[in-house]
C-alpha positions in Angstrom: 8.6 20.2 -21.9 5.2 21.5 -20.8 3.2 18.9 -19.7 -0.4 18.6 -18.0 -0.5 16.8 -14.5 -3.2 14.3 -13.5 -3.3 13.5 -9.7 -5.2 10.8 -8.2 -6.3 9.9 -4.7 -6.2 6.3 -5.9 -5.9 4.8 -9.3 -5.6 1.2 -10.6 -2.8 1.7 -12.7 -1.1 4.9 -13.8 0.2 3.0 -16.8 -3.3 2.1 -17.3 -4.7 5.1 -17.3 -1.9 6.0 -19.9 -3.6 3.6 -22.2 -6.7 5.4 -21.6 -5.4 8.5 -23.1 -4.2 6.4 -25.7 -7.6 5.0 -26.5 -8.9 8.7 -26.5 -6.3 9.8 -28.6 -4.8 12.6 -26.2 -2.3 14.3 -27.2 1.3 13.9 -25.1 3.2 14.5 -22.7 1.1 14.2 -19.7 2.1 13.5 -16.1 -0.4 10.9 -14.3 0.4 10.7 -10.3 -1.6 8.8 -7.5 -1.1 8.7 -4.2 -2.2 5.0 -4.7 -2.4 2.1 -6.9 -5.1 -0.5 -6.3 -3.0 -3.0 -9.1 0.8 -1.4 -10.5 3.1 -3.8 -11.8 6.3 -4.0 -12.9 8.2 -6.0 -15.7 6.7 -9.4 -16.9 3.1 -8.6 -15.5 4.8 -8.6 -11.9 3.0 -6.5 -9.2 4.6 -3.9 -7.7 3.9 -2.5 -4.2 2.5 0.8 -4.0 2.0 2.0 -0.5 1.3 5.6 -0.1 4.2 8.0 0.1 6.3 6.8 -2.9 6.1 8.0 -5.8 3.7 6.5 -8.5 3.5 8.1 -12.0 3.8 7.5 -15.8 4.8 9.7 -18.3 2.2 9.5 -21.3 4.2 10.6 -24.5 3.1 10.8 -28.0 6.7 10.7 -29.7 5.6 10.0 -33.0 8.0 7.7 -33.5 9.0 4.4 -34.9 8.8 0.9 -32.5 12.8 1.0 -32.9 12.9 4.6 -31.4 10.4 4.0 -29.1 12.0 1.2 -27.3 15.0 3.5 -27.0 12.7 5.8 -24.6 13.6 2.8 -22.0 17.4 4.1 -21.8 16.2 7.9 -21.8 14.0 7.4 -19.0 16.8 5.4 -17.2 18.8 8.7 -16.9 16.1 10.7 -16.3 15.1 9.1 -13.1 18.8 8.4 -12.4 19.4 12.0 -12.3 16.2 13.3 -11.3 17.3 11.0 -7.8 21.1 12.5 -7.7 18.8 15.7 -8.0 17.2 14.5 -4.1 19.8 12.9 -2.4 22.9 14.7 -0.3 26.2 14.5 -2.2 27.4 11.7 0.0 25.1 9.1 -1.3 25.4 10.3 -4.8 28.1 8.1 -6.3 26.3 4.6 -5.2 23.4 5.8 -7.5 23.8 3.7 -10.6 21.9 2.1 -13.4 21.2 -2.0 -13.8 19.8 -2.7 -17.0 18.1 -2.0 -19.1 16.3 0.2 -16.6 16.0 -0.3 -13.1 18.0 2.4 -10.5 19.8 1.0 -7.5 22.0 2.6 -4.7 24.7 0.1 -3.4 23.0 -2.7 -5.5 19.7 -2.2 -3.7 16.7 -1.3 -6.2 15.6 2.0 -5.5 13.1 2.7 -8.2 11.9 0.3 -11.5 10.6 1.6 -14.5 8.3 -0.1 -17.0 7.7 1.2 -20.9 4.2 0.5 -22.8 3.0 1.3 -25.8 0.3 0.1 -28.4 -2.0 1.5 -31.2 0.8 1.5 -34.3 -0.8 3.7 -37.2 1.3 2.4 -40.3 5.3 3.2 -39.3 3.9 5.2 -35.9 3.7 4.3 -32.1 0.9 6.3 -31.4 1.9 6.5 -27.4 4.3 5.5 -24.8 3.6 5.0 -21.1 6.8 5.4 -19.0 5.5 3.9 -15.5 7.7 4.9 -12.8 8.1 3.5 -9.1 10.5 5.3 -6.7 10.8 4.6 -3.5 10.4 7.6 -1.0 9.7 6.8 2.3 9.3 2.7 2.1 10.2 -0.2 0.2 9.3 -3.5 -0.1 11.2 -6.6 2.1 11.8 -10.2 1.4 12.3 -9.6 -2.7 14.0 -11.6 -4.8 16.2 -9.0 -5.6 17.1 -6.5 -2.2 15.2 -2.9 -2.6 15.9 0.3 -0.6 14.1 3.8 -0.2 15.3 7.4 0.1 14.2 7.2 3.9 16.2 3.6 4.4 19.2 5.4 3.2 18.7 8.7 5.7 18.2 10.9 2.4 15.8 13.1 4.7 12.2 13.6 3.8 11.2 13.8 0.2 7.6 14.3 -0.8 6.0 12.9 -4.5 5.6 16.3 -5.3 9.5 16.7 -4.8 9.9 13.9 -7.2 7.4 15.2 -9.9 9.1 18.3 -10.1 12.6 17.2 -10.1 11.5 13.9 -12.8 10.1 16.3 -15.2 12.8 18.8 -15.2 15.1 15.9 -15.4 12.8 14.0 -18.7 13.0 17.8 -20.3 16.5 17.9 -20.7 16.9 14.3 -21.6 14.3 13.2 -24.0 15.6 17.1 -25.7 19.0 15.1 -26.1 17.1 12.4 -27.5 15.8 14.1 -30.2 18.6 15.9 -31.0 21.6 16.0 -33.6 23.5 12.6 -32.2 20.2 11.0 -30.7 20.3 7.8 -29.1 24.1 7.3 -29.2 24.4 10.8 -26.9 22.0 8.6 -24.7 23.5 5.0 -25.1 26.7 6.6 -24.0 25.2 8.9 -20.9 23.8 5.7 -20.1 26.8 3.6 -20.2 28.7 6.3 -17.9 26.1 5.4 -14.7 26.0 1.9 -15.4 26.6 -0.4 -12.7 28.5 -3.8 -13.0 30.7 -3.6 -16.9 33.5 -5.9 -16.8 32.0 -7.9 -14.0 30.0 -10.9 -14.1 26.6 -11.6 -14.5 24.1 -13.7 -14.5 20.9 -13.0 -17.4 17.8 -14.7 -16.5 15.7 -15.4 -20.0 12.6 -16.6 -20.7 14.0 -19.8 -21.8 17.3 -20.5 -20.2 19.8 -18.3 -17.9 23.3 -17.0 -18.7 26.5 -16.5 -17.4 29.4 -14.1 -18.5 31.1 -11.2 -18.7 28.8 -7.8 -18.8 30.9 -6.1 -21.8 28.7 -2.8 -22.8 25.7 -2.2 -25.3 25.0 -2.7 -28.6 24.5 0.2 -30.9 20.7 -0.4 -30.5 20.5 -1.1 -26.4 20.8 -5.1 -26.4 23.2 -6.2 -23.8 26.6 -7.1 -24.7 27.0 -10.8 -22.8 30.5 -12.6 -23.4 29.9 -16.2 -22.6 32.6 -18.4 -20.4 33.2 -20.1 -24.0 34.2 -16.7 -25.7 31.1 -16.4 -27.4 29.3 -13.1 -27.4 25.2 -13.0 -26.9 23.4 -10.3 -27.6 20.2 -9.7 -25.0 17.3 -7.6 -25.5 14.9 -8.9 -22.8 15.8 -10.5 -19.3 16.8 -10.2 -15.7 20.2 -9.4 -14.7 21.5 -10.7 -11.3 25.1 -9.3 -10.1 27.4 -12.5 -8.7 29.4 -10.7 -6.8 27.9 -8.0 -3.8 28.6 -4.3 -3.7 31.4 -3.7 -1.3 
């Protein structure tokens, strides 16, 4: 993948300026970095702390691609980060790197990085462009969340610059969005993703829009919807919502 690189002092939003290039009709992929985000957000419209020294960037792709396909760039990007990370980190704190979905990366149960996928502008069966935001957490992360976070620094990774992370997240992307759009597509990457996931078999708890669940974690669907098996036996399918772990990593 060669891809031009946009760096900012201070930005309002990477993903922002990822609709920008949308609106202009540029032409993908393009890496946009800051050092700082003046309003980043997460998931749901949530805001998302962006102190210097992290790393703050969005992907801009123009995957020409249907909405199905590009909702499957959630689970690509997933493993891309996930490995890009295992990429930065000593092999001792490697296997506590997992995956909670559908796309957030934690070490011991701690989230370490959050990613958040936009597009817009569909011409006829076309997303025009996808904005992968990405948050990792370098040298800080933020305290008294609802859900505990961590940083490369917090778990004595050693010193890791954003330029580190670019480098290693774009060689990373490369190899995964080319298995992507390969022969077996996104069942190459639903499986990849399954092998890093944290928490199958064990239960959970889904927080939706309109009521929360409780079951059994089983797997994904062919398509990327969780696989929830209620208390009652019943099986739900989820394709938006929090997941909360009941039990804590050992």
């Amino acid at each position: 993948m060669t891809a031009d690189i946009r760096r900012f002092a201070e930005i309002d939003s990477t993903n922002e300026e990822a609709r920008r290039l949308g609106d202009a009709g540029t032409e993908g992929p393009v890496w946009i970095v800051a050092e700082r985000q003046t309003a980043g957000r997460g998931r749901r419209g949530r805001a998302w702390e962006s102190p210097s020294g992290n790393f703050m960037g969005t992907l801009y792709l123009t995957p020409r691609c249907g909405p199905r396909e590009a909702g499957e760039l959630s689970f690509v990007a997933a493993i891309a980060v996930h490995d890009a990370v295992v990429s930065l980190l000593p092999p001792p704190l490697r296997p506590a790197l997992r995956l909670k979905w559908p796309n957030d990366l934690l070490h011991g149960r701690a989230k370490l990085a959050g990613i958040l996928l936009e597009s817009s502008g569909v011409a006829g069966a076309e997303v025009a462009w996808v904005a992968i935001g990405m948050g990792l957490n370098l040298a800080t992360h933020p305290e008294g969340m609802e859900y505990p976070a961590t940083s490369l620094a917090a778990m004595g990774a050693g010193p890791v610059t954003p330029e580190d992370a670019l480098a290693a997240l774009d060689s990373s992307f490369t190899r995964w969005l080319g298995v992507w759009r390969g022969q077996h597509g996104f069942a190459a990457i639903r499986e990849e993703w399954l092998k890093r996931a944290e928490g199958i078999g064990g239960t959970i708890t889904v927080r939706l829009s309109t009521e929360t669940l409780e079951g059994t974690f089983e797997g994904l669907a062919p398509d990327g919807a969780l696989q929830l098996r209620l208390a009652d036996g019943e099986r739900r399918l989820v394709s938006a919502g929090d997941v909360f772990f009941a039990v804590p990593a050992r």
